[in-house]
N, C-alpha and C positions, 0 to 999 in steps of 0.2 A: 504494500500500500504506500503509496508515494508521498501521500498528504499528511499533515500534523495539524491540527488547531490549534492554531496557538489563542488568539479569541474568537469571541461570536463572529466578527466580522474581516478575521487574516486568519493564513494558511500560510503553510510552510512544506515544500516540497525538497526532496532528494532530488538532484541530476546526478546522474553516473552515465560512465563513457556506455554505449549502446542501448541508453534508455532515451527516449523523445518525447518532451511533455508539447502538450499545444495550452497558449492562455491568450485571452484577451488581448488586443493590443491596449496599452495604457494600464494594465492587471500588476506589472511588478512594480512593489512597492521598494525593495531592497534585496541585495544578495550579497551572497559570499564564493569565495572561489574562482574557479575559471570558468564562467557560463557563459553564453553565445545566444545572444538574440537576432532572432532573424523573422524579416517578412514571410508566411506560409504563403505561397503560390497556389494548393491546391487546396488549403484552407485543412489538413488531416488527413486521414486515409479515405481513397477514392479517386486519386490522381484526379487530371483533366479536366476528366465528362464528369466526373461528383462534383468538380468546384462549379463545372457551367451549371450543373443542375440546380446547385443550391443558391446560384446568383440568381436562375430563373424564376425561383422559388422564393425568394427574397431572404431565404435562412444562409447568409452569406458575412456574416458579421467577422470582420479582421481579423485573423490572429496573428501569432506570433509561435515561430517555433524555438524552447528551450532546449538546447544542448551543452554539454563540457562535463565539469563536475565541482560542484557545491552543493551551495543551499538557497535557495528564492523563496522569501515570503508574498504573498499575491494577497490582494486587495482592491476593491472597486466601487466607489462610490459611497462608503460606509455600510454597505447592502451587508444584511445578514449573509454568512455563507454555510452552505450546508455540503457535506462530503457525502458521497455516495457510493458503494463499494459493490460491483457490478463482478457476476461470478460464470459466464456465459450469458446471462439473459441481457434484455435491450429495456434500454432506457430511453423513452421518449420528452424531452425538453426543447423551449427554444432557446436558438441557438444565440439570441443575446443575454440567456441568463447563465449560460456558461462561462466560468470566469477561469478555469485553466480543467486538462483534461489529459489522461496519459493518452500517449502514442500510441498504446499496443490497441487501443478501443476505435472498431471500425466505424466511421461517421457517414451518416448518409443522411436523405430527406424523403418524409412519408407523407402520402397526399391528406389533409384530415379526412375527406370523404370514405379512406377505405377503414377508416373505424367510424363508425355511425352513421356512415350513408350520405344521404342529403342534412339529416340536424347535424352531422357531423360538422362541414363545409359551416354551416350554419351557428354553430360551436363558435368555430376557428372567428366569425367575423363578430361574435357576442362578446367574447372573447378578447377580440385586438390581436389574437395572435395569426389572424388571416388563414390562408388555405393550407400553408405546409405545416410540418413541424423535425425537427432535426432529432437523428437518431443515434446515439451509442451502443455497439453493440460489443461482448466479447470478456475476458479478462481485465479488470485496472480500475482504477478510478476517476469520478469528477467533483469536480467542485460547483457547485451551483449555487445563484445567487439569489437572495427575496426580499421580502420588507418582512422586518419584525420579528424575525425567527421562523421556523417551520415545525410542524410536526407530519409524523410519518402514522398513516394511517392503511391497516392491513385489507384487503378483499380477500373476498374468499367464497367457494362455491355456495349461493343460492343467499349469501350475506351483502349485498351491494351497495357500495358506499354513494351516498350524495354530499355535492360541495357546490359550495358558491361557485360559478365559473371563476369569477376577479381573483379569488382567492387560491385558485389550482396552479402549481408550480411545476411539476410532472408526475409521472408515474414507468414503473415498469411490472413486466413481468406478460405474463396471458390476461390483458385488459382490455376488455369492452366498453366504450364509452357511447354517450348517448346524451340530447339536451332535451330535457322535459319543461316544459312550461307548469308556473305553481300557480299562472293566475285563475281566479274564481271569483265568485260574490263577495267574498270579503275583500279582497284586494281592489274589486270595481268600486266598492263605497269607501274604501280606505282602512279599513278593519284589518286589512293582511298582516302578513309580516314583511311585505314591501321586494321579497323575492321571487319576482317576476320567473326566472330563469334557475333550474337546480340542472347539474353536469352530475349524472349517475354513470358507475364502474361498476362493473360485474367483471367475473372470473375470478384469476387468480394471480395475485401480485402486490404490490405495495403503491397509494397515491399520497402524494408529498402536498403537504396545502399551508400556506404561507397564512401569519394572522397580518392580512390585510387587503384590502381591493384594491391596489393599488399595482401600478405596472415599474417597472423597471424605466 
């Protein structure tokens, strides 16, 4: 695991000689050692046609590739940062809440349509995070970023979580997502609880929900 917390909102990574981190551009905050910062050209693994795809996509956010050997603390914005420790399964986030991420984790981009369909698409522009969303997949870790701290909430067969959309920071695992509308009679005369829109997961995996509506 490459990452260390050092607080709620910095991390502190290893570089060693044949390990490749990917962070933010503007993410290191200081280091030690002989580290190498350089512009990512394909933006992670996927060469190329993944960087065109995700410029297409508009999940196409800077980075930076770290090499050599130290120590880099990362940092962004004051954003809380949460570490994620992916074991083969895929980790769906967007790709501006990524604030540094290993090498060894294959990065692509997923249409939202092909989880939820049409609410899906629908999700995505409720949402702000629009049509795509970027994927990690594989061994390693990432660091992601939110408002307010996050907590980690489990799915699980025939148990299905609902969350604020504003509020959803990502998820992995075998997840089904889906946007249900809450309005009724009482939300028409002002009686609701004012939560027009609930984001339900089904299957099996883990969704990460940030305490806040607020966007990066």
């Amino acid at each position: 695991m490459p990452f260390t917390t050092l607080t709620s909102r910095m991390v502190q990574a290893e570089v060693a000689p044949g390990r490749t981190l990917f962070s933010q551009r503007g993410a290191m905050l200081g280091y030690r050692g002989d580290v190498r910062f350089t512009p990512s050209i394909t933006g992670g693994q996927g060469g190329v046609m993944g960087m065109i795809g995700r410029r297409i996509a508009g999940e196409a956010t800077p980075l930076m590739t770290v090499e050599g050997q130290g120590t880099v603390m990362f940092g962004h914005g004051g954003h809380h940062v949460e570490v994620i420790d992916l074991a083969g399964d895929t980790l769906y986030v967007e790709s501006d809440r990524l604030l540094a991420f290993d090498g060894s984790l294959r990065q692509g981009t997923m249409f939202m349509g092909s989880q939820g369909g049409v609410m899906g698409m629908v999700r995505g522009q409720v949402t702000g995070q629009g049509l795509f969303t970027t994927t990690l997949e594989g061994h390693g870790s990432a660091a992601v970023m939110a408002h307010g701290g996050v907590i980690q909430l489990p799915i699980s067969t025939g148990r299905p979580v609902h969350v604020d959309p504003q509020a959803y920071v990502a998820h992995r695992g075998d997840v089904r997502n889906k946007l249900s509308t809450a309005i009724g009679w009482r939300d028409m005369v002002g009686r609701g609880s004012g939560e027009a829109f609930q984001l339900e997961l089904s299957g099996s995996g883990t969704v990460y929900v940030q305490a806040s509506e607020e966007k990066l």
